[in-house]
C-alpha positions as CSV (number, residue, x, y, z in Angstrom):
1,X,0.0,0.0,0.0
2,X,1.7,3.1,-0.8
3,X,2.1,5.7,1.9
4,X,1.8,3.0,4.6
5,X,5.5,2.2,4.7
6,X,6.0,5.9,6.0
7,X,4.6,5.4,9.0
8,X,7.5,3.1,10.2
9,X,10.3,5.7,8.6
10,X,8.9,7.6,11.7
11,X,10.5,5.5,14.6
12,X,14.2,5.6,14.3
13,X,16.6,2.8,15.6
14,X,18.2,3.2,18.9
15,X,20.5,1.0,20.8
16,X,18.2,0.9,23.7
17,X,14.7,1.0,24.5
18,X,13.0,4.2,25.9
19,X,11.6,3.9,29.3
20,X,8.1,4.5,30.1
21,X,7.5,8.8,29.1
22,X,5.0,10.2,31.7
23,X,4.0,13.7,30.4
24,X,2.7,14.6,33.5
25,X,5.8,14.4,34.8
26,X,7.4,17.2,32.8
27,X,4.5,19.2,32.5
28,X,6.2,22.2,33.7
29,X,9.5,21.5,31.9
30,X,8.2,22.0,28.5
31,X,4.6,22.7,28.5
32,X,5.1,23.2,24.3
33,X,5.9,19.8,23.6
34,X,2.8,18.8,25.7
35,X,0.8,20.0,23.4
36,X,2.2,19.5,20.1
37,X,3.6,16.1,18.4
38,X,5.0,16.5,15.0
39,X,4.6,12.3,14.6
40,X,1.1,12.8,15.4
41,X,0.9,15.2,12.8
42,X,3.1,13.6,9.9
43,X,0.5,10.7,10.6
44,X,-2.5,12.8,10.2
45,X,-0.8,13.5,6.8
46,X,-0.4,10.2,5.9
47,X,-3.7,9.3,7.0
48,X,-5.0,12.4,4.5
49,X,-3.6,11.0,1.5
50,X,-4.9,7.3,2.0
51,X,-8.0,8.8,1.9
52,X,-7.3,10.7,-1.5
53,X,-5.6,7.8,-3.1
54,X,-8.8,6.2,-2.6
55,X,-10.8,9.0,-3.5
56,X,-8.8,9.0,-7.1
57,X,-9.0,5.6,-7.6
58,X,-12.9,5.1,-7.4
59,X,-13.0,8.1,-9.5
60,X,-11.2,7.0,-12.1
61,X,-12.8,3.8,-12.0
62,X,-16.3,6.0,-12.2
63,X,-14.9,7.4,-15.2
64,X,-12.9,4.8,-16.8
65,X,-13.9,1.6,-15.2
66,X,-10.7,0.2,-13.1
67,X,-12.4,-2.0,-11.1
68,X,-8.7,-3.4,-9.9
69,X,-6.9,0.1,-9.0
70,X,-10.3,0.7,-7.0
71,X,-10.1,-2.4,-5.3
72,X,-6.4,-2.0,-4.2
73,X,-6.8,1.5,-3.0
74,X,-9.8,1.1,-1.5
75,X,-8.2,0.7,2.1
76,X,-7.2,4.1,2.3
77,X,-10.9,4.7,3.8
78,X,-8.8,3.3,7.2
79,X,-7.1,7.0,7.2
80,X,-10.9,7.8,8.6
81,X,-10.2,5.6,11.2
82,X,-6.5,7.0,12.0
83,X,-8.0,10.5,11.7
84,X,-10.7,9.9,14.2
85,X,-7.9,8.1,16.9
86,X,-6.1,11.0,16.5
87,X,-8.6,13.2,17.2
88,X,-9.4,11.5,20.2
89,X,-5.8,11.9,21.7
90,X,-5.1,15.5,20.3
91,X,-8.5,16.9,22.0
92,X,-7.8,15.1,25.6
93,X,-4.0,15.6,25.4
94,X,-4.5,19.9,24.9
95,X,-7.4,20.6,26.2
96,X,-7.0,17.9,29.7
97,X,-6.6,21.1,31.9
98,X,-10.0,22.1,31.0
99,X,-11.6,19.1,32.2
100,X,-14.1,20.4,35.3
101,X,-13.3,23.7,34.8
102,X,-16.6,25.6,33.2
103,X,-15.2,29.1,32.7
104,X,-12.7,27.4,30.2
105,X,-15.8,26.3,27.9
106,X,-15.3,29.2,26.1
107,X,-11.6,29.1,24.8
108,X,-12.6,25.4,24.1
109,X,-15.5,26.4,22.1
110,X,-13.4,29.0,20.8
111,X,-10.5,26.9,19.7
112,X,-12.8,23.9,18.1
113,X,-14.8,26.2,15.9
114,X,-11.9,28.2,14.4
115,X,-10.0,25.0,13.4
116,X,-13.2,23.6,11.9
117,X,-15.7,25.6,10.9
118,X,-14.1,28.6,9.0
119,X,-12.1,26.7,6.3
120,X,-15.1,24.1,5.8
121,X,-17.5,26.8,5.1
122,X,-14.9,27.6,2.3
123,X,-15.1,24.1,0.8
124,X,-18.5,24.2,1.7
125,X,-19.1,27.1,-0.5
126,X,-16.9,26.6,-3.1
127,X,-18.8,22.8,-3.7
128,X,-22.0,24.3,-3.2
129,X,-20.9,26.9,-6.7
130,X,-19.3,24.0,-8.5
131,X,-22.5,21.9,-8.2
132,X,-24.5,25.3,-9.4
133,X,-22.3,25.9,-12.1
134,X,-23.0,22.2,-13.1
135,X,-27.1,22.6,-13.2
136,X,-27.4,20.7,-10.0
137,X,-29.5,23.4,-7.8
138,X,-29.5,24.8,-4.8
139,X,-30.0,22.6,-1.9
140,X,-33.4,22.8,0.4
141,X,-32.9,24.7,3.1
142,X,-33.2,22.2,5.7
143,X,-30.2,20.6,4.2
144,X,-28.2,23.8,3.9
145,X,-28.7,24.3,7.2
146,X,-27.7,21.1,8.9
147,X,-24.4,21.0,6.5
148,X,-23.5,24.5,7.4
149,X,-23.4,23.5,11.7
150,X,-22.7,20.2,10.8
151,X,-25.3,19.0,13.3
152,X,-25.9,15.2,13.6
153,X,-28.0,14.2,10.9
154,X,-28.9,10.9,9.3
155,X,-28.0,11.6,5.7
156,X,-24.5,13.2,4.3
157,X,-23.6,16.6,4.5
158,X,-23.8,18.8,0.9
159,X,-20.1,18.4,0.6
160,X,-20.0,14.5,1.3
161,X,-16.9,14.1,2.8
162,X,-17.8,16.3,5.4
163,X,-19.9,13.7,7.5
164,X,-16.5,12.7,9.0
165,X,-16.8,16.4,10.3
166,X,-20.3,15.1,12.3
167,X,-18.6,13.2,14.1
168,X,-15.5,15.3,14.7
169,X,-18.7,17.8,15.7
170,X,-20.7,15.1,18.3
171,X,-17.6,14.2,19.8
172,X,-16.5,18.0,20.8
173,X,-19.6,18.5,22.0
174,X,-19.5,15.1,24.3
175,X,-16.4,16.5,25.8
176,X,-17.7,20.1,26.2
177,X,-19.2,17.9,29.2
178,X,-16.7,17.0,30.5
179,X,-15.1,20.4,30.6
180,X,-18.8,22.1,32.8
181,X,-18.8,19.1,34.8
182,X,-16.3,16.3,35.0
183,X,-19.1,13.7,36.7
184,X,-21.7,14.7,34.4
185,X,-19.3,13.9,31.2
186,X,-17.8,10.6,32.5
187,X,-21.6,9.3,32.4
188,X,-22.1,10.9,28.9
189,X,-18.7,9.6,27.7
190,X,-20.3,5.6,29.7
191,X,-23.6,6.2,27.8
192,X,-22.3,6.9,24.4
193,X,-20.1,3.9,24.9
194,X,-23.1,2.0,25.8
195,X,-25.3,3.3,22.8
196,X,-22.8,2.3,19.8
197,X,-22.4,-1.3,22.3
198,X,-26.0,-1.8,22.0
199,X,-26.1,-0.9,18.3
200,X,-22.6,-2.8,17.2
201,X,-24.6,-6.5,19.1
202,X,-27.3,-5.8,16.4
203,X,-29.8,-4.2,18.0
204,X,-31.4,-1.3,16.0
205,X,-31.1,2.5,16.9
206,X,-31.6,4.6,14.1
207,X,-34.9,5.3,14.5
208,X,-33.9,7.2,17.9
209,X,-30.3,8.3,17.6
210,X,-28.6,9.8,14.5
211,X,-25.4,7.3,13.4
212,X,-22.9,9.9,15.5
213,X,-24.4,8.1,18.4
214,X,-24.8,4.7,17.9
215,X,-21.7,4.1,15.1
216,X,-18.9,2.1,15.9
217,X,-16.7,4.8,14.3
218,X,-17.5,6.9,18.1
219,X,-15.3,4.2,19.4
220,X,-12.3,5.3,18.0
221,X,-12.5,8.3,19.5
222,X,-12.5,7.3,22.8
223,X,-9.9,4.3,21.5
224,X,-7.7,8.3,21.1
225,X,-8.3,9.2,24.5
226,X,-7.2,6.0,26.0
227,X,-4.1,6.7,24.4
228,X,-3.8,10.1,26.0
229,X,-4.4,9.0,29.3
230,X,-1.6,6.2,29.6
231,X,1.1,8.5,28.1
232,X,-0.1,11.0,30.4
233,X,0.0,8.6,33.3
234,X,3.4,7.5,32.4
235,X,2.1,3.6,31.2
236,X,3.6,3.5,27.5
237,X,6.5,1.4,28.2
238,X,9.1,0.2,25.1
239,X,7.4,2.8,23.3
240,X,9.9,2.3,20.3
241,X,8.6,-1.4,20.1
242,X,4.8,-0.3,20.7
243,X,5.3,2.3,17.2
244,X,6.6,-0.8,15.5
245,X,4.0,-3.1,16.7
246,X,1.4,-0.3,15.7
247,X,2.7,0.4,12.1
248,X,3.0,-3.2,11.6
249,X,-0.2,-4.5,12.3
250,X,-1.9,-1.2,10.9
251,X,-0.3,-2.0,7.8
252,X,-1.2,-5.8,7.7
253,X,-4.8,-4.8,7.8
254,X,-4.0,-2.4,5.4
255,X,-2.5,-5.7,3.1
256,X,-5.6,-8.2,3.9
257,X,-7.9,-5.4,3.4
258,X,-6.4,-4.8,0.0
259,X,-6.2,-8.7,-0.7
260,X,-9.8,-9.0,0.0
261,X,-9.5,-10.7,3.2
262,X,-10.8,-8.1,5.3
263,X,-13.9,-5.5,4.4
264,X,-12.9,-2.0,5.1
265,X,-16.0,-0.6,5.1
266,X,-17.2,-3.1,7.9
267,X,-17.6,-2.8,11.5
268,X,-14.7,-5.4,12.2
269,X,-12.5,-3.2,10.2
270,X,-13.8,-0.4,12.3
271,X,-12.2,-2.5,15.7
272,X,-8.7,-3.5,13.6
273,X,-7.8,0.0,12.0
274,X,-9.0,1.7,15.0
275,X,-6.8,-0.7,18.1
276,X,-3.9,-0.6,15.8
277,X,-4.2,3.0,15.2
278,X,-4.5,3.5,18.8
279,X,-1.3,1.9,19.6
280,X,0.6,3.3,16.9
281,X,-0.2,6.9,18.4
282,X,0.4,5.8,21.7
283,X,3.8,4.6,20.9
284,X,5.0,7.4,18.1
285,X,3.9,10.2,20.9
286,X,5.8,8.5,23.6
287,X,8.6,8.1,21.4
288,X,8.9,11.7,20.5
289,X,8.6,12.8,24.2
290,X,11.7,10.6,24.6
291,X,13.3,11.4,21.2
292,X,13.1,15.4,22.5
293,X,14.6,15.1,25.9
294,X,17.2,13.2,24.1
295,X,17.2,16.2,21.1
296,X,17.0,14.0,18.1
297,X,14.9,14.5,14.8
298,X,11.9,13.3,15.6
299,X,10.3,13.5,11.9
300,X,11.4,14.4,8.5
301,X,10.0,18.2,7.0
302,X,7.9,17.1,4.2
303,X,6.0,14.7,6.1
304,X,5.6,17.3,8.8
305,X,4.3,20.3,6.1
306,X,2.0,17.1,4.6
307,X,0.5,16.8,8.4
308,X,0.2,20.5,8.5
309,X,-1.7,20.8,5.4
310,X,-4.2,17.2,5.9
311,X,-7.2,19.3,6.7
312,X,-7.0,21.2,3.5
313,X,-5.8,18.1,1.8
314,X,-9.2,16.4,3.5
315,X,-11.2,19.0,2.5
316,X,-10.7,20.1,-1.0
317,X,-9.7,16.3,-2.7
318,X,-12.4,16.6,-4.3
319,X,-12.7,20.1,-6.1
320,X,-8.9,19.3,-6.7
321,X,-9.9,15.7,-8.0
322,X,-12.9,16.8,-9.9
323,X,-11.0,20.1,-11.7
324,X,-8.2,17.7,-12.9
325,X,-10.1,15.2,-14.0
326,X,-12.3,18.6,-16.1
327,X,-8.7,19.6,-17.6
328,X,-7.9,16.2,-18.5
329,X,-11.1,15.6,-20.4
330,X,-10.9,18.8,-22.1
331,X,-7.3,18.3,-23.6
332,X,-8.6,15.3,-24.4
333,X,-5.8,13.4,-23.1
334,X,-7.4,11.0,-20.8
335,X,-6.8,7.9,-23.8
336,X,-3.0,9.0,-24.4
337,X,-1.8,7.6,-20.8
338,X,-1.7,5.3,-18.7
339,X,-4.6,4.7,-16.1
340,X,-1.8,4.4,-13.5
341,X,-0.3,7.5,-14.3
342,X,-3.9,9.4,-14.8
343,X,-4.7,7.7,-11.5
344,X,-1.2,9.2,-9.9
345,X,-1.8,13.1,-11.8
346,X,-5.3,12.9,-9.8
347,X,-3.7,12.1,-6.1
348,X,-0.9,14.5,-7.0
349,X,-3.2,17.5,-8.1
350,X,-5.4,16.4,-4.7
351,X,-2.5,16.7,-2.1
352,X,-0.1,19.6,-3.9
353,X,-3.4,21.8,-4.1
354,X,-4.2,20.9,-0.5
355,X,-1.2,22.3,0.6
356,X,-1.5,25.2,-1.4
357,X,-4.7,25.8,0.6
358,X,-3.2,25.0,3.8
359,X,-0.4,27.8,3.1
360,X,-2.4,30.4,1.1
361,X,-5.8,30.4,3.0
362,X,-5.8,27.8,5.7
363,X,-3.1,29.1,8.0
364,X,-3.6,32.9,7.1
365,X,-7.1,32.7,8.1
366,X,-6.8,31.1,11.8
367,X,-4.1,33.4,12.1
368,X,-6.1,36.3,11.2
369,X,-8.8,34.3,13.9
370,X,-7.2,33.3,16.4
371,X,-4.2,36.1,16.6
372,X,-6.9,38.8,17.7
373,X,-7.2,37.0,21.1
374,X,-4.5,35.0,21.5
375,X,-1.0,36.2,23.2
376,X,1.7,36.3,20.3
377,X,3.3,33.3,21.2
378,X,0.3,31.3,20.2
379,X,-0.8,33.3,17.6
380,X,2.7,32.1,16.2
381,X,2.7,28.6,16.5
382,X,1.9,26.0,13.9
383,X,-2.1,25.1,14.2
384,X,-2.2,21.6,14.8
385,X,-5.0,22.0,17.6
């Protein structure tokens, strides 16, 4: 699977093993490095492009009909599932100090709907003209409203990729508990756990709850936190040989996924991506904490500026996807190559324009957001959270 082998260029040999990291430990030592992993990152940006290499396969195999690069790309739906363990550990390992506190609800709420919100109503809007400009209409209102807030729903956003973004949604807003009362989001956090239980043995919710409820996909979120919580508590021992064993076995599912012996779409695929993925992020982040104290490299640039960019990458595959695949067609080109190399101009187009985004209106625009209440160191940094 290409991409996958990336993950394990992230762990670096060493001639003994890290001991167990505790980040509570050095809290006050280097508060900066508490909240932000540059492993965590470069995997988000791996976890990005899967998702457009599978994007660009199925939509050349829309166009073209290659049923066989569809089915061998077709994994990279698991960079859902490393997206939404990441997410888990990102939101408990930054905002942790918030947890009970209520008066810090509002820099939470602040600091979720900047990072999301903003540069999706750009994507949002710039679908929305495409889709006009190609006689498809104006969506009912209902709909336009529900894909604007991104509330739970049972149908798909107007920009389709965006129901990942309901979930990313539901689960801020679970841990909003948390943050006005610690007691009163522990049973949230035990009920929601209990909901997508129920609904993962067979028994059938929809009629009640929307899917961000009851989806098995929830669970990989809180497979994220547990992550967060054992580096925190110091319990991620050998954490060079827990990356490995992570990478590995995320990338053997990856292989029998591709192979046909495991559905990636299926809820058992759900429990494999989303356990390894948990382990990988639990190892890489522990290994960093160790790899800093030590001041090594903890991550090469491009895959870091590739992790900096995923949520533009994420976001704008699509209109990057569909605009290539429109210049293509028009130069009528699309018979004088390869479908590997048409399949690999697609992916390429999709990730160097998500980048561009990321650089020319991504990072410019929470900067122009965030700086007007933030203290100039933070209005400075990188915007990973």
């Amino acid at each position: 699977m290409p991409g996958t082998h990336d993950i394990s260029a992230l762990v670096e040999p060493e001639t003994a093993e890290p001991p167990a990291v505790s980040v509570r430990a050095r809290s006050e030592a280097s508060p900066h490095r508490l909240r932000r992993f540059t492993t965590i990152e470069a995997l988000r940006g791996l976890a990005a492009t899967a998702v457009v290499l599978c994007h660009a396969a199925r939509h050349l195999d829309k166009s073209l009909t290659t049923p066989r690069l569809a089915d061998i790309y077709k994994p990279g739906v698991a960079g859902v599932d490393l997206f939404f363990v990441i997410s888990g550990f990102i939101i408990l390992q930054t905002h942790r100090s918030d947890i009970g506190q209520p008066k810090r609800l509002t820099h939470y709420a602040g600091r979720r709907f900047t990072r999301v919100w903003p540069l999706y109503w750009v994507a949002l809007a710039l679908t929305m003209l495409m889709d006009f400009a190609g006689s498809h209409g104006l969506p009912a209102a209902r709909e336009l409203f529900v894909s604007v807030l991104l509330l739970p729903a049972r149908h798909a956003p107007i920009l389709g990729i965006a129901w990942t973004l309901q979930f990313e949604v539901f689960f801020y807003g679970v841990f909003a508990l948390l943050i006005v009362n610690r007691t009163a989001g522990r049973a949230v956090l035990l009920t929601w756990l209990c909901c997508i239980a129920v609904s993962s043995a067979g028994a059938s919710l929809a009629g009640m709850l929307p899917p961000q409820c009851t989806s098995i996909y929830g669970l990989e979120f809180l497979m994220g936190m547990a992550s967060a919580e054992l580096l925190h508590r110091g319990q991620v021992c050998a954490p060079r040989t827990l990356a490995i064993a992570g990478s590995t076995l995320f990338v053997l599912a990856l292989v029998l996924a591709g192979c046909g012996q495991l559905d990636p779409f299926a809820q058992a695929a759900r429990l494999v991506f989303g356990a390894t993925a948990a382990v990988l992020v639990a190892g890489l982040a522990a290994l960093e904490a160790s790899s800093c104290e030590a001041g090594r490299p903890v991550s090469p640039r491009w895959l870091s500026v590739l992790g900096g960019a995923s949520y533009s990458i994420y976001l704008f595959q699509f209109v990057f996807i569909g605009l290539a695949w429109q210049i293509i067609l028009r130069a009528s080109v699309a018979q004088s190559f390869s479908r590997v190399v048409l399949f690999l101009v697609l992916s390429a187009v999709a990730v160097c324009g998500g980048v561009v985004v990321s650089i020319g209106v991504e990072k410019p625009l929470l900067r122009a957001i965030r700086g007007r209440r933030a203290g100039p160191a933070e209005a400075g940094q990188a915007v990973l959270f």
